[in-house]
C-alpha positions in Angstrom: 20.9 4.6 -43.9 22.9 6.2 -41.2 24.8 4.0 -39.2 25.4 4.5 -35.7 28.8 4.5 -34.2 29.7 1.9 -31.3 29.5 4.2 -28.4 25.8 5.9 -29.5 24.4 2.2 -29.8 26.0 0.9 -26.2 24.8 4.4 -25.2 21.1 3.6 -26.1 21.5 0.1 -25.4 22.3 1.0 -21.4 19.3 3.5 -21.3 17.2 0.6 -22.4 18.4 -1.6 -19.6 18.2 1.4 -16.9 14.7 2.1 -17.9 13.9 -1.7 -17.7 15.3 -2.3 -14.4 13.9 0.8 -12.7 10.5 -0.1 -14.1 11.1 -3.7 -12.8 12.4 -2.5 -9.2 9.6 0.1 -9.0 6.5 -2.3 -10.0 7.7 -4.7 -7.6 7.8 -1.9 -4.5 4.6 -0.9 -6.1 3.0 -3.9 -5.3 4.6 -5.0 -2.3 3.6 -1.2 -0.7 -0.1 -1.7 -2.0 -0.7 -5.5 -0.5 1.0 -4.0 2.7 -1.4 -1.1 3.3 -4.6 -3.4 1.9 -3.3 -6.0 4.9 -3.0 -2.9 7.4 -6.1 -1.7 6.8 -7.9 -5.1 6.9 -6.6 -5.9 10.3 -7.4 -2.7 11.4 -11.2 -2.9 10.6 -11.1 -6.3 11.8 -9.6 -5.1 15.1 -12.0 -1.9 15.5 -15.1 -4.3 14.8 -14.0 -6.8 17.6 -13.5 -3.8 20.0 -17.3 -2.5 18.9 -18.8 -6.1 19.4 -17.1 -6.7 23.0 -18.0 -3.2 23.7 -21.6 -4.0 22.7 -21.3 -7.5 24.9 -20.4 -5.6 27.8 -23.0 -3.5 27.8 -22.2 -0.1 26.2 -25.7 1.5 24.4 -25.7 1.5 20.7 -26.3 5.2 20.8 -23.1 5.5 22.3 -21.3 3.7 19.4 -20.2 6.7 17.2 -18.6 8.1 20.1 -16.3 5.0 21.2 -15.5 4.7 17.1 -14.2 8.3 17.3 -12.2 7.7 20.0 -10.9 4.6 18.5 -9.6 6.4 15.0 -8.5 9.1 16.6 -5.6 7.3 18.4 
């Protein structure tokens, strides 16, 4: 069995750590990014259905929906 000299085995030993934190830090922005956006785009559909509903209570025709929407996502 070949054994390993002291600098080689601190070597690996400091990759190990690296690769562990990095993985840590990167899951955690991971998730953090992901429940972000999911929120985002929840509020945003809950917005854009509120604006179609008090569009609808103020009288606009149904047929005209699509139109309004587009307007809507394209600003």
């Amino acid at each position: 069995m070949v054994k390993l000299s002291m600098t080689l085995r601190l070597t690996i030993s400091f990759i190990a750590i690296l690769i562990l934190a990095c993985t840590g830090i990167s899951w955690t922005l991971y998730n953090a990014l992901s429940k972000e956006l999911t929120y985002r785009d929840d509020m945003t559909l809950i917005n854009r259905a509120a604006q179609m509903q008090q569009l609808l209570l103020d009288g606009a025709r149904p047929e005209n929906l699509p139109l309004y929407f587009n307007r809507m996502v394209d600003t």
